[in-house]
C-alpha positions as MATLAB code, in Angstrom:
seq = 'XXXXXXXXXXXXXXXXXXXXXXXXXXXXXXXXXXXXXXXXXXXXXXXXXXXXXXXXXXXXXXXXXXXXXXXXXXXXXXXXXXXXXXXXXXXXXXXXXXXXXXXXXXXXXXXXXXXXXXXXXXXXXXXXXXXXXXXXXXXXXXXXXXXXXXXXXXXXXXXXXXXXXXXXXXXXXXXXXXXXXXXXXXXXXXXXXXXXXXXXXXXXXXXXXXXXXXXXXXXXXXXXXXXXXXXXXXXXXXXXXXXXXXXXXXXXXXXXXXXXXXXXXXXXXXXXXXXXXXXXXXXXXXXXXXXXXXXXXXXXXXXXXXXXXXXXXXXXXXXXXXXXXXXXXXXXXXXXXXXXXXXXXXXXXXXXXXXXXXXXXXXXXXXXXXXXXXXX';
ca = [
      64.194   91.320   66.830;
      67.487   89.631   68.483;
      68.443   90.324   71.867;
      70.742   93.387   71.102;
      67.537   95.076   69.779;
      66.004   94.377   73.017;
      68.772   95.780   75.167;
      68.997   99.059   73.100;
      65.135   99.116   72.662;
      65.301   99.207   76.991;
      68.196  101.691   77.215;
      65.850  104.061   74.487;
      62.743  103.676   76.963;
      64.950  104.714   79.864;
      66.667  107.493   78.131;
      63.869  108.827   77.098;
      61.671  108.635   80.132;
      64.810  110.305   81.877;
      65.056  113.307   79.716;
      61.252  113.856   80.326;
      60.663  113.536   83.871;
      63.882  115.155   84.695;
      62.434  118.573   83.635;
      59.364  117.683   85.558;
      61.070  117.042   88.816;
      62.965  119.881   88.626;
      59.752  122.358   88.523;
      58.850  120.206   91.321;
      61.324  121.048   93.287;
      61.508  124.461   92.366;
      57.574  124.867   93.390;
      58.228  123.128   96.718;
      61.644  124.501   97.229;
      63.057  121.407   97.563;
      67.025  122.829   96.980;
      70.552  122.101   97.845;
      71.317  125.622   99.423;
      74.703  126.749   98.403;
      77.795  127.229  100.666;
      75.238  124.952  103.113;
      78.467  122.975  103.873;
      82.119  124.618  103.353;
      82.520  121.175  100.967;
      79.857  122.747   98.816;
      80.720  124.813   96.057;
      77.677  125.996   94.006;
      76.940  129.523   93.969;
      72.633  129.368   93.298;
      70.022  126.927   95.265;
      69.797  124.104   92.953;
      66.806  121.675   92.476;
      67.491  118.396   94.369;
      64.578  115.552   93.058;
      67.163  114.263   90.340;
      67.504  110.865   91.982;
      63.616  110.156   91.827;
      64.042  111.065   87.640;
      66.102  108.693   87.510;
      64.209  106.031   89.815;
      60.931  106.754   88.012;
      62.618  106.171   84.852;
      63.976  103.081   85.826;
      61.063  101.593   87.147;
      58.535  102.769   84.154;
      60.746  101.100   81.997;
      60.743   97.817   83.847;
      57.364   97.790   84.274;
      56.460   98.811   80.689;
      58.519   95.951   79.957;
      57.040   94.022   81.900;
      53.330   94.692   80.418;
      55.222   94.384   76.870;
      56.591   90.785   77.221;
      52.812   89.735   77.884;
      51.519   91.192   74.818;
      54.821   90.431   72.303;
      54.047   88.973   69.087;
      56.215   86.657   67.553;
      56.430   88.481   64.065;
      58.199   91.376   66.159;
      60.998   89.668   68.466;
      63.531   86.952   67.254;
      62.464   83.424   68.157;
      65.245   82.797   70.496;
      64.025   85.838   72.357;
      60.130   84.428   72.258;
      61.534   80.883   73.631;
      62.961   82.903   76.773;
      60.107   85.164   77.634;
      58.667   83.091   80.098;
      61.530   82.653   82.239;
      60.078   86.840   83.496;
      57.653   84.869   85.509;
      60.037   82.589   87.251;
      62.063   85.554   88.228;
      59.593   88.009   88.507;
      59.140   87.759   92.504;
      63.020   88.283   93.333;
      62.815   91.155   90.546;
      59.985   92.777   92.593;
      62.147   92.616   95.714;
      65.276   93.886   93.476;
      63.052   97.115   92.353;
      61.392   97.434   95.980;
      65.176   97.754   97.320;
      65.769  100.435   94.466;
      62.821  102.336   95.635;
      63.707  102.807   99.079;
      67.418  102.877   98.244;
      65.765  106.453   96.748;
      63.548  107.325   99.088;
      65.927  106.836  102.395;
      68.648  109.701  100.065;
      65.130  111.326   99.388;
      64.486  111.724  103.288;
      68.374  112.283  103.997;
      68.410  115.627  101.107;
      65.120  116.768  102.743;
      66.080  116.380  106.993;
      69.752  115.467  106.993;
      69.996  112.395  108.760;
      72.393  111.207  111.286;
      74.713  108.836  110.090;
      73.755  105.626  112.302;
      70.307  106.409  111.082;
      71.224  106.181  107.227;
      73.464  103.020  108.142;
      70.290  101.299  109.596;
      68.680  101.916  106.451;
      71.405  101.109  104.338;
      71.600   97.606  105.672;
      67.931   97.028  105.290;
      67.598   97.495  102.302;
      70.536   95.504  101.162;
      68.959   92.683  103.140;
      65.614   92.882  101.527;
      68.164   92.375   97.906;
      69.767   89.598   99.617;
      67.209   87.573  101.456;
      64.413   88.234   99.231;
      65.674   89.269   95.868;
      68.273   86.713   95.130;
      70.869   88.741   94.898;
      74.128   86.944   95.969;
      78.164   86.522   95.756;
      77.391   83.079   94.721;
      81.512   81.697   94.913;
      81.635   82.207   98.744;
      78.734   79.543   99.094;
      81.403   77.311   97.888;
      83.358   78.336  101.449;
      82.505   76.258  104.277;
      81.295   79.145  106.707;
      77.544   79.676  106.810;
      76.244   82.634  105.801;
      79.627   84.279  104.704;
      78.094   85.326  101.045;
      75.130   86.559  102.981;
      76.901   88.738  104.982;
      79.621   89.642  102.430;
      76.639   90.527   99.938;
      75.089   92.641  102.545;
      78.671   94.636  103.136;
      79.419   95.102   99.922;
      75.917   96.921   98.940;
      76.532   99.307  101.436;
      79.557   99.755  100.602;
      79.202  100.528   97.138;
      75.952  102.869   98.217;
      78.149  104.683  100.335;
      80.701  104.634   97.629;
      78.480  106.380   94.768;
      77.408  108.736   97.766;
      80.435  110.094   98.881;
      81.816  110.256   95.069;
      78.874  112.770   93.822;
      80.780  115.792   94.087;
      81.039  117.125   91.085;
      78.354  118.153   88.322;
      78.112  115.222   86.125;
      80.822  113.167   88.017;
      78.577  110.066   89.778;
      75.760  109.387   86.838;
      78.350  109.459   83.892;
      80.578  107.000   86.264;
      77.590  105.132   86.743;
      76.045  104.800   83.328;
      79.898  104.003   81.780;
      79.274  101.597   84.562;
      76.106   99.952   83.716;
      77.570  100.008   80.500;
      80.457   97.441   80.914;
      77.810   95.419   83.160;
      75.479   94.836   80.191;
      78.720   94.326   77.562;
      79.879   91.605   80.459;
      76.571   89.752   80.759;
      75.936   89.341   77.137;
      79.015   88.378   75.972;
      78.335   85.061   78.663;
      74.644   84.790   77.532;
      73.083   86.217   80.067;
      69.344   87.626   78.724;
      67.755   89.525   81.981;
      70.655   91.068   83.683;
      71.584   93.165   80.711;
      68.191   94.188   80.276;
      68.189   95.462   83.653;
      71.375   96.698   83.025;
      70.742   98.721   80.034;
      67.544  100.052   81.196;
      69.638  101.722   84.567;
      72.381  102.899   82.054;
      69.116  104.641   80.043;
      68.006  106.164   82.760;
      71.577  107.855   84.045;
      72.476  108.700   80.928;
      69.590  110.684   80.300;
      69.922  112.508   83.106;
      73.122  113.063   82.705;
      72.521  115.958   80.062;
      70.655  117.811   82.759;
      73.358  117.091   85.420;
      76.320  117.960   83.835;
      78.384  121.088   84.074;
      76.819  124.050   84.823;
      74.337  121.677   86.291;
      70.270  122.538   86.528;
      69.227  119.955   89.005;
      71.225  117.234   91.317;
      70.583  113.912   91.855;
      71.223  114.069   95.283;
      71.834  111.421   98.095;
      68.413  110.004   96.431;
      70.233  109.743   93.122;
      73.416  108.108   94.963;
      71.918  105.897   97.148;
      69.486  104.570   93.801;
      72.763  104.287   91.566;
      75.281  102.635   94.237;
      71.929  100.248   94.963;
      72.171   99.594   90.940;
      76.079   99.455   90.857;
      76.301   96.926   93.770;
      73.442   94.372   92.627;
      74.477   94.368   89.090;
      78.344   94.104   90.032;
      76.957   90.722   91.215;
      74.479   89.311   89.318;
      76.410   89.564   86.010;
      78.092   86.508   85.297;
      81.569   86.917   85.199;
      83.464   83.547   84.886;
      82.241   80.830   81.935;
      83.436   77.435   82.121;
      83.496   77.927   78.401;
      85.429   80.864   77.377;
      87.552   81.524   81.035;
      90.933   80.287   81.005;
      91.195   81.395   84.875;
      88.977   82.659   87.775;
      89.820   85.971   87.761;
      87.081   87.491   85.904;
      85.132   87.177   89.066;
      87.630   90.174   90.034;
      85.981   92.499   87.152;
      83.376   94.515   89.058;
      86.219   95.527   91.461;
      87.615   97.178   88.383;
      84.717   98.565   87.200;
      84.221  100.082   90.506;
      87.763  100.997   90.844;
      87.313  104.886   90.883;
      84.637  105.051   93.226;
      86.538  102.428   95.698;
      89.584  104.245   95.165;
      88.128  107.712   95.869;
      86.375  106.484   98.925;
      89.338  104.847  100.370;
      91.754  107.622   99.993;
      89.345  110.154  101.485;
      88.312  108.034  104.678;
      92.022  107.477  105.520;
      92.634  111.574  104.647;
      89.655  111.922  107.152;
      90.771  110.079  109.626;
      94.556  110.953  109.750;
      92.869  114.556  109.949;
      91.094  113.369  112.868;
      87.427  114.412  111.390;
      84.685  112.078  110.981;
      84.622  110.108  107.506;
      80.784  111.509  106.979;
      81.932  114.862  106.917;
      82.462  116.273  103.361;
      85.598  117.905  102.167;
      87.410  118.834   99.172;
      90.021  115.469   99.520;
      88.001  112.970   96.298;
      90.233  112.520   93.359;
      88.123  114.898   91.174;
      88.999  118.335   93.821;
      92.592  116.784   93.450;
      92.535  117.095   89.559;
      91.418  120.672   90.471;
      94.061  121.405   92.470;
      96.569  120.250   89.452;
      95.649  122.900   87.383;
      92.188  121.174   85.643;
      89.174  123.089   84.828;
      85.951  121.299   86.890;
      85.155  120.172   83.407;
      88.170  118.942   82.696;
      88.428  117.234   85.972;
      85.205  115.079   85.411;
      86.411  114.115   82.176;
      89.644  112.868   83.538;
      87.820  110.820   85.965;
      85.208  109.060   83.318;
      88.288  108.379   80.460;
      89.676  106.727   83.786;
      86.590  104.850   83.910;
      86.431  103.874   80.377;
      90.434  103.069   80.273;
      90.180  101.027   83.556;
      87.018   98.991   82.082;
      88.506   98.537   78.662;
      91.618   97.050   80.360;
      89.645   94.234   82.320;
      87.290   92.991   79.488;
      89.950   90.553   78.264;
      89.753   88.601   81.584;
      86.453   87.360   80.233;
      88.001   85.205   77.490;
      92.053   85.689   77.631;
      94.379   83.219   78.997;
      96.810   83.699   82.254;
      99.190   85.840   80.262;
      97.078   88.251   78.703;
      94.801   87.904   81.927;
      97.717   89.113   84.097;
      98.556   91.596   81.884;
      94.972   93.464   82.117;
      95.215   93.523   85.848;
      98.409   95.183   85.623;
      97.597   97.646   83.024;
      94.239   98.719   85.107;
      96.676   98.496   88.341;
      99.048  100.844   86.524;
      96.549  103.142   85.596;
      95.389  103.947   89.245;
      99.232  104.029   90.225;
      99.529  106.722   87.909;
      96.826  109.039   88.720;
      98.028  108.245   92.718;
     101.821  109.416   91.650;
     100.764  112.240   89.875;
      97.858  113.621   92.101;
     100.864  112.991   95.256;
     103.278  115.173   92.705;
     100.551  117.696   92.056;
      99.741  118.162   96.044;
     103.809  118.165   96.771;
     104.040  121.169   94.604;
     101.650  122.909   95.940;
     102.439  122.986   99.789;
     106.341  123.788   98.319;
     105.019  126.911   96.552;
     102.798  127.802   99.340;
     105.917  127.878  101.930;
     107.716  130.037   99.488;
     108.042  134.107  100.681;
     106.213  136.585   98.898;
     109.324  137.982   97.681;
     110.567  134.299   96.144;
     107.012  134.005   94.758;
];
């Protein structure tokens, strides 16, 4: 068995496990009426109480996986996997205790959106837990922006590491507004992290990140429009956790194949729609004068709404943005400074696009809204 058997062989076991527990956690929360009550806030727009233990499906599938693999890799005979893939095996052990810490972060990345769906935090309250868990990652599971140690200012990748968890937790969090919208970002996502980490021989990362693009995928046929459970702020927190770690620890420029450094710029990309959604609502927020926790219907997905899309339609939009915006950085991996330059400006162009057209779409609007009944 060579390592591409391995990764889809992970990304089965998660999918799998997903679309079983998923069912099971949402009779769970239907026998403890554990809900997201509709019309709770005016951002809401669900018409029925829906079932809210999504994110700890997807956690639980996650983390069976792992450790099923775990168990597996002790027991593996060497007629089943590939030599190459026997020979690496027992590099698990000498990452095993940062992977313990990576998976304890993940855990209580789900359980703090867990508490938060069931007693509605306060935002400095999330916050503090939002940058502990990112320092349990950092500290004690290894997870760092490597290139700024190069810098001399101590402790700048720490702290940049740190920031950039919870900001890609917060994100994922704000960005689940829509049935389906935040797991299929996520697994297309994962997705592009594992394609990215195999192509420069990384073996473990894309294991971890095919197992997390299992797990969302699989509950993404439960999640999607007309939706039967959410994931929740337990899903988001889990996912944005996932998104941020493995933005990092894939391995992005290879002395061997890079013609430049700016493949270390792909996970921006990747992230682009999230970033870009969470950017342009925070400064709508705040020119509104409302706090940036408070929902509303300003994220790029309400906006394709607004120009005429079906909510369907509108999540669609947003994940062949996804797709388009991660095929168009992939050739940073191995192209030279033209075609390099060219990718960035072909995934810039595509978010100039959708930020000229949604600005048209909202223009047109507030004109036919000022027109008199009797021009209308």
């Amino acid at each position: 068995m060579v390592w591409w058997n391995l990764y889809f062989l992970v990304f089965a076991v998660a999918l799998a496990l997903a679309l079983i527990l998923t069912p099971v956690f949402r009779k769970i929360a239907l026998m403890t009426e554990f809900y997201d009550k509709p019309k709770e806030q005016l951002h809401k727009s669900h018409s029925t109480p829906t079932p809210l233990l999504g994110g700890l499906a997807i956690c639980c599938a996650w983390l069976l996986t792992i450790i099923i693999g775990f168990i597996a890799a002790k027991s593996i005979r060497n007629n089943i996997f590939d030599k190459e893939v026997i020979s690496n095996l027992p590099g698990i052990s000498k990452v095993s205790s940062e992977l313990i810490f990576i998976c304890l972060s993940g855990v209580l990345a789900t359980l703090l959106g867990l508490y938060d769906d069931k007693y509605n935090m306060s935002a400095k309250t999330k916050l503090a837990g939002q940058i502990a868990i990112a320092i349990i990652a950092v500290t004690w599971g290894g997870v760092r922006i490597n290139f700024l140690d190069q810098l001399p200012v101590p402790g700048l990748a720490w702290a940049v590491t740190v920031f950039w968890i919870i900001l890609i937790m917060n994100a994922v969090n704000f960005f689940d507004n829509m049935d389906g919208l935040a797991v299929g970002t996520a697994a297309i996502a994962f997705s592009f992290f594992t394609i990215i980490s195999v192509s420069n021989a990384q073996h473990f990362v894309p294991i971890l990140a095919a197992t997390t693009a299992g797990a969302a995928f699989g509950f993404w046929f439960y999640n999607h429009s007309p939706a039967t459970i959410f994931m929740g702020d337990s899903g988001s927190h889990f996912l944005g956790y996932n998104m941020a770690i493995l933005g990092i620890m894939a391995t992005y420029y290879n002395s061997s194949q890079s013609f430049t450094h700016l493949p270390i710029l792909i996970p921006l990309f990747i992230m682009a729609i999230p970033l870009f959604d969470l950017c342009a609502v925070v400064v709508i927020r705040l020119r509104a004068g409302k706090p940036i926790y408070i929902g509303d219907n300003n994220h790029i997905s309400h906006r394709f709404l607004n120009m005429g899309m079906s909510r369907k339609e509108a999540v669609m939009m947003v994940h062949l943005l996804e797709i388009a915006i991660g095929l168009s950085v992939l050739p940073l991996l191995w192209g030279d400074i033209r075609t390099t330059i060219i990718s960035l400006l072909q995934a810039c162009t595509i978010l100039l696009l959708v930020t000229l057209l949604q600005n048209h779409g909202k223009k047109s609007r507030e004109a036919a809204n000022e027109k008199s009944p009797a021009e209308k």
